[in-house]
py3Dmol code that shows the C-alpha trace and the ligand (Angstrom):
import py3Dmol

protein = """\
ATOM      1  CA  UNK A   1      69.642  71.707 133.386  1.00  0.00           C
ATOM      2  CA  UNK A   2      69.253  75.548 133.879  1.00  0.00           C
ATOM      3  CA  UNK A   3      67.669  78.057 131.087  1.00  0.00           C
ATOM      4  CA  UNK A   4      70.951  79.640 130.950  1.00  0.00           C
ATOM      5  CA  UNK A   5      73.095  76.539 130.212  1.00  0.00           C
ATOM      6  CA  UNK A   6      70.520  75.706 127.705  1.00  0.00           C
ATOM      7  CA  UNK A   7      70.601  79.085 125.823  1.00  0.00           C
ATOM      8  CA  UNK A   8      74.647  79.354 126.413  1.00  0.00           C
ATOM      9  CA  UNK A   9      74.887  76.108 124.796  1.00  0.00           C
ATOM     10  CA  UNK A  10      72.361  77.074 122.001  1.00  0.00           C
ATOM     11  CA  UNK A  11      74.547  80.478 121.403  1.00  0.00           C
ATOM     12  CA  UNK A  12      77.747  78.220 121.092  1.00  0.00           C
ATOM     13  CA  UNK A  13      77.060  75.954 118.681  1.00  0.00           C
ATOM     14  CA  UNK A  14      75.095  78.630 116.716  1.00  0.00           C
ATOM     15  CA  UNK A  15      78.219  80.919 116.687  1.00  0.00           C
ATOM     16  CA  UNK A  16      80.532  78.184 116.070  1.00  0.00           C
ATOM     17  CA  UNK A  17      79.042  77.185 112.799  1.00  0.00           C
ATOM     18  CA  UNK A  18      77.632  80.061 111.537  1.00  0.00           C
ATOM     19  CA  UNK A  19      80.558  82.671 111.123  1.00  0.00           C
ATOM     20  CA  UNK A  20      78.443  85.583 110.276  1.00  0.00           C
ATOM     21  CA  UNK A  21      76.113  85.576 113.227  1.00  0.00           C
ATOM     22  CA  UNK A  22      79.253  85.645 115.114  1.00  0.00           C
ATOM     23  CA  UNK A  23      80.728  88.706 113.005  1.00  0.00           C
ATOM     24  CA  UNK A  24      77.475  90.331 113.404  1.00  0.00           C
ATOM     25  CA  UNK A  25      77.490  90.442 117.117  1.00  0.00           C
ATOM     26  CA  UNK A  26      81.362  91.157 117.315  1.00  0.00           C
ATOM     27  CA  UNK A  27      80.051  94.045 115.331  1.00  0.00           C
ATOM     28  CA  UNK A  28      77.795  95.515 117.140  1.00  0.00           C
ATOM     29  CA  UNK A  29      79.590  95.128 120.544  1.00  0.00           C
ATOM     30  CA  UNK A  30      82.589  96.937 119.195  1.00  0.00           C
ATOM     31  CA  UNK A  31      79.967  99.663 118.219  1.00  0.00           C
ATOM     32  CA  UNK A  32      79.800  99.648 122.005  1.00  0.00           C
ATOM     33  CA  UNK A  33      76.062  97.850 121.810  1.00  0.00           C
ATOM     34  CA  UNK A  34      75.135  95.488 124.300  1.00  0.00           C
ATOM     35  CA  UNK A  35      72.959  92.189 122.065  1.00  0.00           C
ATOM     36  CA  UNK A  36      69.427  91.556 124.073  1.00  0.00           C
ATOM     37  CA  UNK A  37      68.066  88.506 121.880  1.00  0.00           C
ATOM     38  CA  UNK A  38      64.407  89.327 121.023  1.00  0.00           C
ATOM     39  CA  UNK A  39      63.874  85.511 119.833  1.00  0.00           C
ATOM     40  CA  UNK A  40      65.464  82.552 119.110  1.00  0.00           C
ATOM     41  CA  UNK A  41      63.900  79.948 116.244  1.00  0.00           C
ATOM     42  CA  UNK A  42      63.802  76.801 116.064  1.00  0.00           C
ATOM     43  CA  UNK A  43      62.192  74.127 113.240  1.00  0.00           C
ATOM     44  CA  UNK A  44      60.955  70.393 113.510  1.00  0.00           C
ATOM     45  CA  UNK A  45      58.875  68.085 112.150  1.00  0.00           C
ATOM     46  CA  UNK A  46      55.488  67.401 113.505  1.00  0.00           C
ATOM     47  CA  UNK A  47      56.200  63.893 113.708  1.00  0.00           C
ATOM     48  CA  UNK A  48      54.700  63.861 117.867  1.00  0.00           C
ATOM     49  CA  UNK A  49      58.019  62.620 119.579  1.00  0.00           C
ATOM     50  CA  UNK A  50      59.979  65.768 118.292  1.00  0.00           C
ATOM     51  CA  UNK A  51      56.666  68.226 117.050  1.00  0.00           C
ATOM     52  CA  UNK A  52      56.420  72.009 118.532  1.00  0.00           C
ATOM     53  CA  UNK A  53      54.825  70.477 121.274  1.00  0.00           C
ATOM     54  CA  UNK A  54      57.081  68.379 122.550  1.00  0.00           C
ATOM     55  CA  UNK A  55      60.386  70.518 122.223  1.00  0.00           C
ATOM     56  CA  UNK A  56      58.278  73.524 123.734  1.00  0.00           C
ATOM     57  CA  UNK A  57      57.457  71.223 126.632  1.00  0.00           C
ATOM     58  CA  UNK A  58      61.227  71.814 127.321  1.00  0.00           C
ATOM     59  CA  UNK A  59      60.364  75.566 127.801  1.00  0.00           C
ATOM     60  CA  UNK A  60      57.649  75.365 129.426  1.00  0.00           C
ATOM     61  CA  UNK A  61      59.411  73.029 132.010  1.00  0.00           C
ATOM     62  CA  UNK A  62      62.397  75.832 132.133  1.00  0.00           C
ATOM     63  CA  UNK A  63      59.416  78.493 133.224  1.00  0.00           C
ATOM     64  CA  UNK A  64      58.198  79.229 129.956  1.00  0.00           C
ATOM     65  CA  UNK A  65      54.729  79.659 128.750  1.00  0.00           C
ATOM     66  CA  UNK A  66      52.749  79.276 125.486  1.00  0.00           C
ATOM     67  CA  UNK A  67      51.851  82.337 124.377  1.00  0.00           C
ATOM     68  CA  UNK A  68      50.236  83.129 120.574  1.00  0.00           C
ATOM     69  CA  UNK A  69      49.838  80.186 117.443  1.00  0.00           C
ATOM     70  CA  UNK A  70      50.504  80.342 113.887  1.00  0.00           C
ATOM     71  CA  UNK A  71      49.699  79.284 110.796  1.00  0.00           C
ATOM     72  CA  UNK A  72      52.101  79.529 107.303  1.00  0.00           C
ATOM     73  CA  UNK A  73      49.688  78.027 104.636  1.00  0.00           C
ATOM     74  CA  UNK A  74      52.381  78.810 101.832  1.00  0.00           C
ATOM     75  CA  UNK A  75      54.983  76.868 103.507  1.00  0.00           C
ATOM     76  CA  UNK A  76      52.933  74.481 105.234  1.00  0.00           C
ATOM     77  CA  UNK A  77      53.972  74.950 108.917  1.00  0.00           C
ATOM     78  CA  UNK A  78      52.381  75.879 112.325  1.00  0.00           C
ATOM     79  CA  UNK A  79      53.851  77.672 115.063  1.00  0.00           C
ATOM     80  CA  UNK A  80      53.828  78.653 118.188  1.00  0.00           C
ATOM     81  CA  UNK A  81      56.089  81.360 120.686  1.00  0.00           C
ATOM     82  CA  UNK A  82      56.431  80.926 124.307  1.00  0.00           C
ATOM     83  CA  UNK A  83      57.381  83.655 126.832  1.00  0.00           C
ATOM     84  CA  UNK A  84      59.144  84.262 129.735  1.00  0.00           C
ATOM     85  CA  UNK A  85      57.831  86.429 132.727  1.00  0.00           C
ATOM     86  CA  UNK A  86      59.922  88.045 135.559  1.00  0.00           C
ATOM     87  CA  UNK A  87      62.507  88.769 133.265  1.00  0.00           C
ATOM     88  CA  UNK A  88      62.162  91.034 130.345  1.00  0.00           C
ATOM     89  CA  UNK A  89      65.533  90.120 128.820  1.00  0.00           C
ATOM     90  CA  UNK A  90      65.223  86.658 128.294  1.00  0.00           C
ATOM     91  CA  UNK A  91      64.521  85.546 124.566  1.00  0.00           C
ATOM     92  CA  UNK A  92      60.898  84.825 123.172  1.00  0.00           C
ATOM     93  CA  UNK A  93      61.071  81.153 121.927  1.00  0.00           C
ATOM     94  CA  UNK A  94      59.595  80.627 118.431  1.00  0.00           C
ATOM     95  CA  UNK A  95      59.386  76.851 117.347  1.00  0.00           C
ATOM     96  CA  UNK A  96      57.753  75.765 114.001  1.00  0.00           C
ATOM     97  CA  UNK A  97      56.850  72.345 112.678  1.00  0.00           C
ATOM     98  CA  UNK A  98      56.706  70.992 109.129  1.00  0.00           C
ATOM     99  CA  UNK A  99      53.216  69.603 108.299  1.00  0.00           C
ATOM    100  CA  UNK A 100      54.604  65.975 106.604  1.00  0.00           C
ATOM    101  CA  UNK A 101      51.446  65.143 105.856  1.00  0.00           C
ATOM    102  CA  UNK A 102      51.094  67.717 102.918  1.00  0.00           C
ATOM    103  CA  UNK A 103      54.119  66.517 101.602  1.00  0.00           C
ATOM    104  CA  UNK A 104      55.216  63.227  99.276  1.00  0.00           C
ATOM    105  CA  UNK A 105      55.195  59.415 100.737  1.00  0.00           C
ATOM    106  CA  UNK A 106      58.811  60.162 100.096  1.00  0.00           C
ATOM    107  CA  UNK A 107      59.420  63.051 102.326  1.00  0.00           C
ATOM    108  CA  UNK A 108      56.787  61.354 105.157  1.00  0.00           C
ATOM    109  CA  UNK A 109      59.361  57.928 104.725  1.00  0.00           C
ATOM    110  CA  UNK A 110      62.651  60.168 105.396  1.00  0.00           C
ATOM    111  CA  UNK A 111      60.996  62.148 108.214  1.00  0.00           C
ATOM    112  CA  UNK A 112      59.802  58.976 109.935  1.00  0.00           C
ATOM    113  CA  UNK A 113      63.146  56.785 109.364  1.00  0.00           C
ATOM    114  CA  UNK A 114      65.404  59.562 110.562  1.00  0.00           C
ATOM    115  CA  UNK A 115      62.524  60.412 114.122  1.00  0.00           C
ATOM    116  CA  UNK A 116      62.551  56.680 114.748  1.00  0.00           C
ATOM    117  CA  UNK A 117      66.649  57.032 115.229  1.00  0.00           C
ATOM    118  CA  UNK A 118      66.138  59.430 118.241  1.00  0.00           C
ATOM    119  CA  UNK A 119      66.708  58.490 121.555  1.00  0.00           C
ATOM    120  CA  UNK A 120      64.180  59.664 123.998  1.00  0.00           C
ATOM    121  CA  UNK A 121      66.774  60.229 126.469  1.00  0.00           C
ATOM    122  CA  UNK A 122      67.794  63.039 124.458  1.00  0.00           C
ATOM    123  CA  UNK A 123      64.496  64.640 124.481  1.00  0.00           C
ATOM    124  CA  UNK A 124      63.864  64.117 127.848  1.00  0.00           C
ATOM    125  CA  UNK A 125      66.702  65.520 129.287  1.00  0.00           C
ATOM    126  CA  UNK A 126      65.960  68.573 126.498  1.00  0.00           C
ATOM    127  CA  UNK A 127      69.628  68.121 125.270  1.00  0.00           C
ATOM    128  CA  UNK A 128      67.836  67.498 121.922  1.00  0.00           C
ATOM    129  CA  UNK A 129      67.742  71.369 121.021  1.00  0.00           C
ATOM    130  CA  UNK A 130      71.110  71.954 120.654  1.00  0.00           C
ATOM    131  CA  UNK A 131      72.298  68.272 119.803  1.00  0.00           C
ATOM    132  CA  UNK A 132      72.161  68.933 115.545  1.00  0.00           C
ATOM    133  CA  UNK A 133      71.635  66.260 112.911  1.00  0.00           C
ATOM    134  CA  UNK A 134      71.236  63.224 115.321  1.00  0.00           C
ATOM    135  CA  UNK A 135      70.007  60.720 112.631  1.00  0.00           C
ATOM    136  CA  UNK A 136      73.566  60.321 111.012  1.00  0.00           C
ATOM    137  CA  UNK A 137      75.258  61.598 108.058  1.00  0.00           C
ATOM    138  CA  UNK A 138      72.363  62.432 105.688  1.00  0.00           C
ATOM    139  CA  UNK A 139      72.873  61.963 101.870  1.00  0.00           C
ATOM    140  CA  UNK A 140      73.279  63.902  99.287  1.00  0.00           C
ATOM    141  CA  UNK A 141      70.612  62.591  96.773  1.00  0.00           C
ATOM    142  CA  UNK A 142      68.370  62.697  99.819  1.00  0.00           C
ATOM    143  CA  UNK A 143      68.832  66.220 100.039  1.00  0.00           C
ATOM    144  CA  UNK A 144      68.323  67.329  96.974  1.00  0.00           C
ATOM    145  CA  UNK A 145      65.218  65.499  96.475  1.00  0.00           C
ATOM    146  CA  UNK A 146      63.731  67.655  99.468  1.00  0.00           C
ATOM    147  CA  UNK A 147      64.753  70.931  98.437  1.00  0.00           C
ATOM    148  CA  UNK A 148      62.587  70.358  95.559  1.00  0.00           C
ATOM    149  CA  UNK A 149      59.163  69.801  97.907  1.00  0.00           C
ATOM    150  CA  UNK A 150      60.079  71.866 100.742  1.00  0.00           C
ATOM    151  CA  UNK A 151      63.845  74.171 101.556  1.00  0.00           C
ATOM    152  CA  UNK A 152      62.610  74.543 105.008  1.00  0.00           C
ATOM    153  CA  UNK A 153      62.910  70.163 104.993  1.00  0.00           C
ATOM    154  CA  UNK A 154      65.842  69.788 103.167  1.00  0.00           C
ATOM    155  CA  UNK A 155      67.368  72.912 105.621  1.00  0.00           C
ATOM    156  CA  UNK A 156      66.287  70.934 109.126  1.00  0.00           C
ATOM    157  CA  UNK A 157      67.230  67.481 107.532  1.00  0.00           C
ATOM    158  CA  UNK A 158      70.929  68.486 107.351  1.00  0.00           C
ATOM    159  CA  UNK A 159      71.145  70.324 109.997  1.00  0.00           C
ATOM    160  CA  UNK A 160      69.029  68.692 112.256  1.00  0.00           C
ATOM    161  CA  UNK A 161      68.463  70.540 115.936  1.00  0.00           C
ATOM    162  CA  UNK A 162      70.100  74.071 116.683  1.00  0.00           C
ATOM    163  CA  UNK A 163      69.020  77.699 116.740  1.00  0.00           C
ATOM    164  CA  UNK A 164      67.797  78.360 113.350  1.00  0.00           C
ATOM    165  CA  UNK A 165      68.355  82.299 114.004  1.00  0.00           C
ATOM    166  CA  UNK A 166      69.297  84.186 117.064  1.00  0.00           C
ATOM    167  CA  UNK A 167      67.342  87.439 117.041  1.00  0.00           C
ATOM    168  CA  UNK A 168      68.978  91.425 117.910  1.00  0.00           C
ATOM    169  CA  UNK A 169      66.363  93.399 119.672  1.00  0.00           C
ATOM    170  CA  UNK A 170      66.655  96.639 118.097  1.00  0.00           C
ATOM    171  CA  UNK A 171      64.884  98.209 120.925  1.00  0.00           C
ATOM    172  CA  UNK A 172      67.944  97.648 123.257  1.00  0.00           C
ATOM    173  CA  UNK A 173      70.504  98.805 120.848  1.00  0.00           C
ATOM    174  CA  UNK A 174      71.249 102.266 121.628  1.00  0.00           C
ATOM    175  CA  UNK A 175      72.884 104.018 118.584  1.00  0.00           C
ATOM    176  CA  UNK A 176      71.330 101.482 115.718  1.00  0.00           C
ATOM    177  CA  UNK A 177      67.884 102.093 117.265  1.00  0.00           C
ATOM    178  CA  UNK A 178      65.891 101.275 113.641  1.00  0.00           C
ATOM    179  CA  UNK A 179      66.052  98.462 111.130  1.00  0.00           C
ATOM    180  CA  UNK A 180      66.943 101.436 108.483  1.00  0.00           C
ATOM    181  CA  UNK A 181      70.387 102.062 110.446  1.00  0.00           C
ATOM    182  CA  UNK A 182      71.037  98.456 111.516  1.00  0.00           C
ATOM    183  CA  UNK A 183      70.497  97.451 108.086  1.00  0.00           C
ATOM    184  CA  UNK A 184      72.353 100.209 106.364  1.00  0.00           C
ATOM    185  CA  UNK A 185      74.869  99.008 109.018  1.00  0.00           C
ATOM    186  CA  UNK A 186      75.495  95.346 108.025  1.00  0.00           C
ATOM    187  CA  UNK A 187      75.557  96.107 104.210  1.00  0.00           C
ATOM    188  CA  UNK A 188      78.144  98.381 104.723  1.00  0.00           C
ATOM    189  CA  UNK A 189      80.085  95.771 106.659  1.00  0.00           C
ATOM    190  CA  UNK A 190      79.604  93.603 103.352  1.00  0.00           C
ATOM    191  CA  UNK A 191      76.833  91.624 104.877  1.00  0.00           C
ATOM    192  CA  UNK A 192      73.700  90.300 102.617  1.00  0.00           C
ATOM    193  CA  UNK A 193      70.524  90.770 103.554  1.00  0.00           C
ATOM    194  CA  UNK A 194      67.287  88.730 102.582  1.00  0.00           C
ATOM    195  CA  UNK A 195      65.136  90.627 100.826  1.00  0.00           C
ATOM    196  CA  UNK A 196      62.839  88.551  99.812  1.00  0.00           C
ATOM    197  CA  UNK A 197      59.460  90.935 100.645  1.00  0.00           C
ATOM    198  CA  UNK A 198      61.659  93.965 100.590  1.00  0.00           C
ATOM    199  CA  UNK A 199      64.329  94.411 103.276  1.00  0.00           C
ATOM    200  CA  UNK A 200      62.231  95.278 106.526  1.00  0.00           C
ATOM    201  CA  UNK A 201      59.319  92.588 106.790  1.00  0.00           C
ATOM    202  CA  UNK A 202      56.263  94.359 108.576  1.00  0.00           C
ATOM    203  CA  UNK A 203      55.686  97.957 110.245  1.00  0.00           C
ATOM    204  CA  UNK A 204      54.844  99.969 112.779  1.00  0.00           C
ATOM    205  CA  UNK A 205      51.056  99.614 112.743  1.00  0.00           C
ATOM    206  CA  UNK A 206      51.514  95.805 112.688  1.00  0.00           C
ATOM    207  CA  UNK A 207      53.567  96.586 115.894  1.00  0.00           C
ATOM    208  CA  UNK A 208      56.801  94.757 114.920  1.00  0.00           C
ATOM    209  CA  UNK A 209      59.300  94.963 112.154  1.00  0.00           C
ATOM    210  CA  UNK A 210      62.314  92.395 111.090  1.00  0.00           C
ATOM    211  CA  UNK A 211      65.052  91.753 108.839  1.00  0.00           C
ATOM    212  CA  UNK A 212      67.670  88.999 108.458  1.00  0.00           C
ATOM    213  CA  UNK A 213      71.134  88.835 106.912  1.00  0.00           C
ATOM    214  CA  UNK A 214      70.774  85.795 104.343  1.00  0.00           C
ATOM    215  CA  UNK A 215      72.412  82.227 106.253  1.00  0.00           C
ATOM    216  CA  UNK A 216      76.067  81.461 105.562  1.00  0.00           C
ATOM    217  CA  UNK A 217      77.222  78.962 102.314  1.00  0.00           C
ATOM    218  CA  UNK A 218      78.464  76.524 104.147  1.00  0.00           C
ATOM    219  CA  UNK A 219      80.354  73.473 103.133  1.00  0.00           C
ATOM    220  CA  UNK A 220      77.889  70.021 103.790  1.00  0.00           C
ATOM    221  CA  UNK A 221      79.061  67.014 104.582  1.00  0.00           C
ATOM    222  CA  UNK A 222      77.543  64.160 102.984  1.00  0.00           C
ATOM    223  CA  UNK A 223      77.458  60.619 102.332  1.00  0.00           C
ATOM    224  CA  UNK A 224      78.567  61.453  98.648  1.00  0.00           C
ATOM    225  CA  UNK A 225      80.945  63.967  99.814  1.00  0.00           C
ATOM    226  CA  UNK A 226      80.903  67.392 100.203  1.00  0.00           C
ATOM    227  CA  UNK A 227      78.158  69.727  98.400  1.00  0.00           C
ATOM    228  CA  UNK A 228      77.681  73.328  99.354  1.00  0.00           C
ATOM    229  CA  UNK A 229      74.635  74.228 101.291  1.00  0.00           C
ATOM    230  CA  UNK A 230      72.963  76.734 104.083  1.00  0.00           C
ATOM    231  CA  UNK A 231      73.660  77.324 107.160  1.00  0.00           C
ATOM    232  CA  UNK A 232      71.488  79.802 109.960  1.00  0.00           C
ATOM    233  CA  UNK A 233      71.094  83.035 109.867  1.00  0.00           C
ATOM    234  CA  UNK A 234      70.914  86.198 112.184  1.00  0.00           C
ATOM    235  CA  UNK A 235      67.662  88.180 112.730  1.00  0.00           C
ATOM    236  CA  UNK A 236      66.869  91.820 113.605  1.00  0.00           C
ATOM    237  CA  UNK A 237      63.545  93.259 115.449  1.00  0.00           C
ATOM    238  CA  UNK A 238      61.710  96.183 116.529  1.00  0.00           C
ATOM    239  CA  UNK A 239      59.156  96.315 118.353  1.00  0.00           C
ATOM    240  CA  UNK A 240      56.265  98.581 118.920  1.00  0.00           C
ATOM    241  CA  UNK A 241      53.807  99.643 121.911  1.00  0.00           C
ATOM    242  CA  UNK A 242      50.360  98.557 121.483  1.00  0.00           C
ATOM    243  CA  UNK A 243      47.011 100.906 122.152  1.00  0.00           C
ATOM    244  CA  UNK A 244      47.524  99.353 125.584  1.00  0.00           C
ATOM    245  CA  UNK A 245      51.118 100.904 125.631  1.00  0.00           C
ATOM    246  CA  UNK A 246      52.586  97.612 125.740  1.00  0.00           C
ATOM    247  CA  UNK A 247      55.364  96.218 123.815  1.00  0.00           C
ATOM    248  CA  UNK A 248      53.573  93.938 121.685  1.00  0.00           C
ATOM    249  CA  UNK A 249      55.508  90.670 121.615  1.00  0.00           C
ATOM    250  CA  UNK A 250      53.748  88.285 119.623  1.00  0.00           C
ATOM    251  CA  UNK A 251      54.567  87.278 115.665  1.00  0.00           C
ATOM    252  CA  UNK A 252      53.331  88.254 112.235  1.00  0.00           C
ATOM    253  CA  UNK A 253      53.023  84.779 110.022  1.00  0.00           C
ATOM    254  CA  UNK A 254      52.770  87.336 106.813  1.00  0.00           C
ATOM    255  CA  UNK A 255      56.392  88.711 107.463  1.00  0.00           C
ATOM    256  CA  UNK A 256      57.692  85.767 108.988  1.00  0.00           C
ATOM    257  CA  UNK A 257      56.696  83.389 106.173  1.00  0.00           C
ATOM    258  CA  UNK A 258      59.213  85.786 103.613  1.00  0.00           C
ATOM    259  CA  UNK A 259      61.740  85.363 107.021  1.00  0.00           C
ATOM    260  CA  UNK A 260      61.921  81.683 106.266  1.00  0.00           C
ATOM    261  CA  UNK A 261      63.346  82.075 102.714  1.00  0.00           C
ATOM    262  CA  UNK A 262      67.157  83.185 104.797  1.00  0.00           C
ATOM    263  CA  UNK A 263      68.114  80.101 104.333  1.00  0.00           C
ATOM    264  CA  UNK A 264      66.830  79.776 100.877  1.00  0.00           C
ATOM    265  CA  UNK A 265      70.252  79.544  98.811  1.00  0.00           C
ATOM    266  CA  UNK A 266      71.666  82.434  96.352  1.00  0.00           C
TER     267      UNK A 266
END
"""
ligand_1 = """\
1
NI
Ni 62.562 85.095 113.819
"""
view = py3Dmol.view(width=600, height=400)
view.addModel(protein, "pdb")
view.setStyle({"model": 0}, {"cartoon": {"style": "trace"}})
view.addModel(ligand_1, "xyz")
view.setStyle({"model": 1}, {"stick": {}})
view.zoomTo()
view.show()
């Protein structure tokens, strides 16, 4: 497996659930843009067969390498991005895990039932990133009673492995080159985007700046039927030189953490 069938196959199934992302894009080609992804995001448990770890081992085997860690006390995750050198446009790679411990016997119980149903085939041969909710058809109830401890649980337990967000880098746009036009953009286009934190998360003097569009309703299937819930999102970034007229390209856990409520619902 190459990096680019993985990330073609990552874009695919992202684009073919998530009609938005794949308006957004349309858009901004037919503004005559070409779409450099800045990052692409991905969430786990830390549950060691599946934890950051062990899905970044898949980048790091694909000639990535572990670059800056993070911490998001409010919603109880760590992180961590990996780069790629030799070639400035391929994406960062930001992965995050769910600390289960911090969370109720109940949430630890569904976690470890629905792990213990992955194959480690599908880990090995890294087809687990794109391969979605691979611990069946998830319920309802179940669901529901996560949302209440943790969205960013209840989010991954439906939806299971795929590209949370894809990521424009506002730096290659041409025309759109700031978050103010790309955002003034999209909500012109009717799009709705998360301001949770106000609409651009970060600045210049912290190097990087982001907004999101808010994720798609989408209809869930469920055990009990169908229930409306979220799907992923797209995500927009600038980046800044730093004193040592670099491009920083690490992450900032205060404006990411508020990045994380996209697929918050309503
Ligand atoms: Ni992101």
């Amino acid at each position: 497996m190459t990096l680019d069938n993985v990330l073609s196959k990552l874009w695919e199934l992202y684009t073919s659930q998530n009609e938005s992302a794949r308006k957004v894009y349309e858009l901004f080609t037919s503004e005559g843009e070409t779409v450099i992804n800045d990052h692409i995001a991905f969430r786990t448990f830390d549950n060691p067969k599946i934890n950051v770890d062990s899905l970044g081992k898949i980048f790091t085997d694909l000639g990535y390498r572990e670059m800056g860690q993070y911490d998001f006390p409010e919603k109880k995750l760590n992180a961590k991005h990996y780069e790629y050198s030799g070639n400035e446009n391929m994406p960062l790679i930001f992965i995050s895990e769910l600390r289960t411990s911090e969370f109720s016997d109940f949430l630890q119980a569904i976690v470890h039932d629905s792990v213990q149903k992955i194959g480690r085939a599908l880990i090995e041969s890294g087809e687990i990133l794109y391969s979605g909710n691979i611990w069946g058809k998830p319920s309802h109830t179940v669901y529901q009673n996560l949302l209440k401890e943790s969205e960013y649980a209840a989010w991954l337990y439906y939806n299971g492995f795929c590209a949370n967000h894809f990521t424009v880098s506002v730096n290659h746009l041409k025309k759109y080159d700031s978050l103010e036009k790309v955002n003034h953009l999209l909500k012109d286009k009717g799009f709705k985007l998360n301001d949770s934190g106000g609409e651009i998360k970060g600045n210049p003097s912290e190097y990087l700046e982001q907004s999101s569009i808010k994720a798609d309703i989408i209809s869930g299937d469920f055990v009990e039927g169908e229930f409306e819930i979220t799907g992923c999102y797209y995500e927009f970034a600038k980046r800044y030189e730093t004193t040592s007229g670099e491009l920083f390209k690490g992450f900032i856990a205060k404006s990411a953490d508020k990045i994380f409520e996209s697929t918050n619902k309503g």
